[in-house]
C-alpha positions as CSV (number, residue, x, y, z in Angstrom):
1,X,42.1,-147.4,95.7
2,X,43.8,-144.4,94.3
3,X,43.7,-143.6,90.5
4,X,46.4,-142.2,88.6
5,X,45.4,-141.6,84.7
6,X,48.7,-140.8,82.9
7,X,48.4,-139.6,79.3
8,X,51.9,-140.5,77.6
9,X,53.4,-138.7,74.6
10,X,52.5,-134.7,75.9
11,X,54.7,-133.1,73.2
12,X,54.9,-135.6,70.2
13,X,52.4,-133.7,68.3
14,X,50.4,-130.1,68.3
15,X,47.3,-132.3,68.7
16,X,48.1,-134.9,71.2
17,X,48.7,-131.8,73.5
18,X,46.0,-130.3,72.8
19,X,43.7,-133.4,73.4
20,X,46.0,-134.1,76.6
21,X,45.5,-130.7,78.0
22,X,41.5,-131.0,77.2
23,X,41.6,-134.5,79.5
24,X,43.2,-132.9,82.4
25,X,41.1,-129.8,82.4
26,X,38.1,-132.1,82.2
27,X,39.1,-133.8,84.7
28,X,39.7,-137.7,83.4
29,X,43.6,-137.1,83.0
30,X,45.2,-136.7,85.6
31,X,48.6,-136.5,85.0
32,X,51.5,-136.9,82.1
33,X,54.5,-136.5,80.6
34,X,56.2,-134.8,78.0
35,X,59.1,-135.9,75.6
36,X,61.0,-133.4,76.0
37,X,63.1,-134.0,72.8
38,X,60.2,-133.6,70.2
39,X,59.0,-131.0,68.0
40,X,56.1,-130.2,69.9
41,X,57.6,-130.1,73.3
42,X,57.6,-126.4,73.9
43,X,54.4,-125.7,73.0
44,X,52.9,-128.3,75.4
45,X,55.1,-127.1,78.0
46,X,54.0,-123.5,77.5
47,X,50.0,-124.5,77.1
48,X,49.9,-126.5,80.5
49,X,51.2,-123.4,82.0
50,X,49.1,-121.5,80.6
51,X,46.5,-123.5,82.0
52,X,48.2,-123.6,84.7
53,X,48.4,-127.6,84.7
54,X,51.5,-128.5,86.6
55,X,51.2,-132.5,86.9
56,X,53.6,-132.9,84.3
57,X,56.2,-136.5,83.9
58,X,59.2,-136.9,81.8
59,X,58.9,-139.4,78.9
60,X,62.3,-140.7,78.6
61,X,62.8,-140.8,75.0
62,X,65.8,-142.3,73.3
63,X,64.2,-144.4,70.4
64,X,62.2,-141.5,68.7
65,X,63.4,-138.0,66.9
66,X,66.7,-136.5,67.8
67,X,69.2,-136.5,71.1
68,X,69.7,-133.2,72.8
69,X,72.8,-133.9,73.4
70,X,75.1,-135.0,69.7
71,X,75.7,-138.6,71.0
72,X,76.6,-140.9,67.9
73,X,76.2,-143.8,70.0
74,X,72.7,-143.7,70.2
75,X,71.8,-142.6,66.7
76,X,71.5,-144.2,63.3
77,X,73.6,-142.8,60.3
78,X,70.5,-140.1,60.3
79,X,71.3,-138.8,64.1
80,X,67.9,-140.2,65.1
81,X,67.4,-142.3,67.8
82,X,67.8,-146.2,67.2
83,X,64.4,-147.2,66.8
84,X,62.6,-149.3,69.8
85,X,64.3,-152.9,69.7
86,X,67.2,-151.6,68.5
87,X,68.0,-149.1,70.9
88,X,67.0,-151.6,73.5
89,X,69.5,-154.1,72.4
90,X,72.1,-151.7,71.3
91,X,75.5,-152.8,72.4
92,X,77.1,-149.1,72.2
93,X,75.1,-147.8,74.7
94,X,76.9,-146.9,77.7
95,X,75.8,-145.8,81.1
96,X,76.7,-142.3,80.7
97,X,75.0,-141.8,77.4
98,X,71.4,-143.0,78.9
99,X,72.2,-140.9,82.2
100,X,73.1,-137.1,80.1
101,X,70.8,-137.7,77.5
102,X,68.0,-138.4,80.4
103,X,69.4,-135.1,82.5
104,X,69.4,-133.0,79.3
105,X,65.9,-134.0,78.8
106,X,64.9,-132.5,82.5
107,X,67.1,-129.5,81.8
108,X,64.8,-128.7,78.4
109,X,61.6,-129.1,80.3
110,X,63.3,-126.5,82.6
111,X,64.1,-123.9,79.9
112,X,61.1,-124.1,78.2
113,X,59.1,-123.4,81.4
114,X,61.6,-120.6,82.3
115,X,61.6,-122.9,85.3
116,X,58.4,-122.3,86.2
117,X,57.9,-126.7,86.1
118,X,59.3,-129.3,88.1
119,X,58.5,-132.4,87.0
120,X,57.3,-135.0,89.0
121,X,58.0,-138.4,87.9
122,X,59.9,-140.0,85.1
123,X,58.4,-142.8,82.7
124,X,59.6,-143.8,79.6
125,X,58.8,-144.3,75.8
126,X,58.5,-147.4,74.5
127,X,59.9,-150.6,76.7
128,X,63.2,-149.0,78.0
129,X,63.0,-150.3,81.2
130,X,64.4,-153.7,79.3
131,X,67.3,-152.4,79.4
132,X,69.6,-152.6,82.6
133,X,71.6,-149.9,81.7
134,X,69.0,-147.5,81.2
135,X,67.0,-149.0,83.8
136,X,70.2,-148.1,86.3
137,X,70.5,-144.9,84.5
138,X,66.4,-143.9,85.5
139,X,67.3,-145.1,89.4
140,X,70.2,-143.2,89.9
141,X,68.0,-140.0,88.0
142,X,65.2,-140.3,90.5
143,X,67.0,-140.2,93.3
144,X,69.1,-137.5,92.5
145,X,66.0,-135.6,91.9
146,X,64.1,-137.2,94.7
147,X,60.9,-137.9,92.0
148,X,58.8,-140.8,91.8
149,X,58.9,-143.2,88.9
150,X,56.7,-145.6,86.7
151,X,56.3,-149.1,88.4
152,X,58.3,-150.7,85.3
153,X,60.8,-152.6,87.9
154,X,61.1,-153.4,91.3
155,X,63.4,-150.9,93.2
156,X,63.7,-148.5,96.6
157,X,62.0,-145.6,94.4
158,X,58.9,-144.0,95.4
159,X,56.2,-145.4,92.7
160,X,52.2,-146.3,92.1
161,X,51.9,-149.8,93.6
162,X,50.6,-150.8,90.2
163,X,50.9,-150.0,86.2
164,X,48.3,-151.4,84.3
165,X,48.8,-151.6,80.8
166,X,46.0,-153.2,79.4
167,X,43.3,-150.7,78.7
168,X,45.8,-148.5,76.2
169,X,46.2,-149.8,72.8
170,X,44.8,-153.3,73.4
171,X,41.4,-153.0,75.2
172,X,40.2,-149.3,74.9
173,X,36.7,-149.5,76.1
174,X,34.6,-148.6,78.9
175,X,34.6,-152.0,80.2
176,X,38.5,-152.5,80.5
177,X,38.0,-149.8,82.7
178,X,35.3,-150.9,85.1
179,X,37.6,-153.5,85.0
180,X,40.5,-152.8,87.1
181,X,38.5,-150.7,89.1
182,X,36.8,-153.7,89.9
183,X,40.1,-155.4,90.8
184,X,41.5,-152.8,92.9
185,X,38.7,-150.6,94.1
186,X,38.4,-151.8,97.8
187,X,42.6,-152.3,98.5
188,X,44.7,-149.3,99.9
189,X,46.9,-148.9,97.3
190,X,47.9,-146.5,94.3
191,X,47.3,-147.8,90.5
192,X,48.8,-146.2,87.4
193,X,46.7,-146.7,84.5
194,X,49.0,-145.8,80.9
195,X,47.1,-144.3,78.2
196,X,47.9,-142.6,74.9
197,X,45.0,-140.3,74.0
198,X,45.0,-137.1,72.1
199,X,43.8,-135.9,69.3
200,X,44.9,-136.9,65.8
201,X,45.9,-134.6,62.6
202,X,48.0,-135.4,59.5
203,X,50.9,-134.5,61.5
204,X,50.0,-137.1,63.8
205,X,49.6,-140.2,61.3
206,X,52.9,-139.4,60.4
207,X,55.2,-139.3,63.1
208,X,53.3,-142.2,65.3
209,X,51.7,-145.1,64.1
210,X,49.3,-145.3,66.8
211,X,46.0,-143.3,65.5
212,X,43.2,-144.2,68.4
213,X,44.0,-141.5,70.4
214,X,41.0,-140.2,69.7
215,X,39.2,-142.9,71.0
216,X,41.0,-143.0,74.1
217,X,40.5,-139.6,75.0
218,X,36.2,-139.9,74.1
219,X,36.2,-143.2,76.7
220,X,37.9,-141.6,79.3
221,X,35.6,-138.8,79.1
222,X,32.7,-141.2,78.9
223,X,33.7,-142.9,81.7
224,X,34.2,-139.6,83.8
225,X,30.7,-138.6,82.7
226,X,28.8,-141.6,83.9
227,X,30.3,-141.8,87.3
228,X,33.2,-144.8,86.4
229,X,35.8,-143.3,88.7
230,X,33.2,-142.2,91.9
231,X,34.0,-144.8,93.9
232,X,38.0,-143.8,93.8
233,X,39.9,-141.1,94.4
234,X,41.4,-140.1,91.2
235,X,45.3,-138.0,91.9
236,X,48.5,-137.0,90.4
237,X,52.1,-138.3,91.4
238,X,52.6,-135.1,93.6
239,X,50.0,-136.7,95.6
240,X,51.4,-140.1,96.5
C-alpha cells in the first residue's frame, strides 16, 4: 500500500496554509491543493516555494468566492459562486463555463508562481464531480495537461486506486486511521486519504464553517509520531 495524505483548501485562509505547509514539512502531509480563486491563494503559492514544497493539486472551485473569469452564469446576483447544491444543479451552466473557469484557475497558479509550479493533479471543492458537465469538463482538463486526478469517478485518467473519505470531517481520530491502513496495508495499490487540516483564526471561522482543522492537523502529526504510517510508503501524485 501506498499513502497519499492530501490536505484540501491550501489557499482559503492565511492559517490553513500555514498549518498545511507545517504538515508537509513535518512530514504527515504529503500533498495538496490550492484554490486558486481565493484570497489567500498567492500567499500559499509563494510560501510552498519558499519552502520549496512542490506537491501542489488544483482545487477546482466554482461554489466558493469569486470566478476569475466574469461569467454571470455561474454567479449569484453578488458575482459569487452559486453555493454547493446549487451550483451543482444549476441549469445555466454550460460546458465551456466549467472548462475556462477550470483553465483560468491553472493559469493563476502559474502567475503567482512566476511559473515556477506545475501542478500535479486536479480535485475539486465540495461534491462537483456530481455534476456531468463538470465532471466532462475535469476529463478533458487532465488530459490536456496530462495530470492525474482524484478517484471521484470511473474514467481512462491516471488516479490513486482509492479516495477514502471517511477519516475528514466525520471520524477524525487516530483510530480511523489505523483503520484503512488496516484495510489496505498488504494490497499493491495507491490510496488517497482527503483531509482538511490547518490552522484556525477569526478569519477562518468566517469564510468556512468547518473549524477542526486543528484537530486534523494534531492527529496526523500524532499518528506520524507513533509510527502509524511505518508499515506504508507514504508519496505524492508525482509519484504514482
Amino acid at each position: 500500500m501506498k499513502l497519499i495524505i492530501n490536505a484540501d483548501d491550501f489557499g482559503l485562509s492565511k492559517s490553513i496554509s500555514d498549518g498545511i505547509i507545517d504538515g508537509i514539512k513535518g512530514g504527515y502531509i504529503t500533498s495538496t491543493s490550492v484554490m486558486a480563486n481565493m484570497k489567500y491563494a498567492e500567499y500559499a503559492i509563494k510560501e510552498a516555494l519558499k519552502n520549496s514544497i512542490n506537491c501542489i493539486g488544483l482545487h477546482i472551485n466554482l461554489t466558493v468566492g469569486k470566478p476569475i473569469i466574469e461569467n454571470n452564469n455561474l454567479v449569484d446576483e453578488n458575482g459569487l459562486f452559486l453555493y454547493n447544491r446549487n451550483q451543482i444543479d444549476n441549469p445555466r451552466l454550460k460546458y465551456t463555463d466549467a472548462y475556462n473557469e477550470i483553465i483560468a484557475q491553472i493559469k493563476t497558479i502559474d502567475k503567482y508562481s512566476n511559473g515556477l509550479m506545475k501542478i500535479d493533479h486536479l480535485d475539486m471543492h465540495h461534491h462537483l464531480s456530481d455534476n456531468k458537465i463538470i465532471k466532462n469538463a475535469v476529463i478533458d482538463i487532465a488530459k490536456e495537461y496530462n495530470i492525474p486526478i482524484r478517484n471521484e469517478f470511473e474514467c481512462d485518467v491516471l488516479k490513486p486506486d482509492v479516495l477514502y473519505k471517511d477519516f475528514t470531517i466525520k471520524k477524525v481520530s487516530i483510530e480511523s486511521l489505523e483503520e484503512v491502513i488496516f484495510k489496505y496495508h498488504d494490497k499493491d495499490i495507491v490510496v488517497e486519504l482527503m483531509t482538511h487540516p490547518g490552522y484556525v483564526d477569526d478569519y477562518t471561522k468566517d469564510i468556512t464553517s468547518y473549524i477542526e482543522r486543528e484537530k486534523e492537523l494534531k492527529v496526523l502529526k500524532e499518528a506520524k509520531e507513533i509510527g502509524v504510517f511505518d508499515k506504508i510508503e507514504l508519496i505524492n501524485y508525482k509519484q504514482l
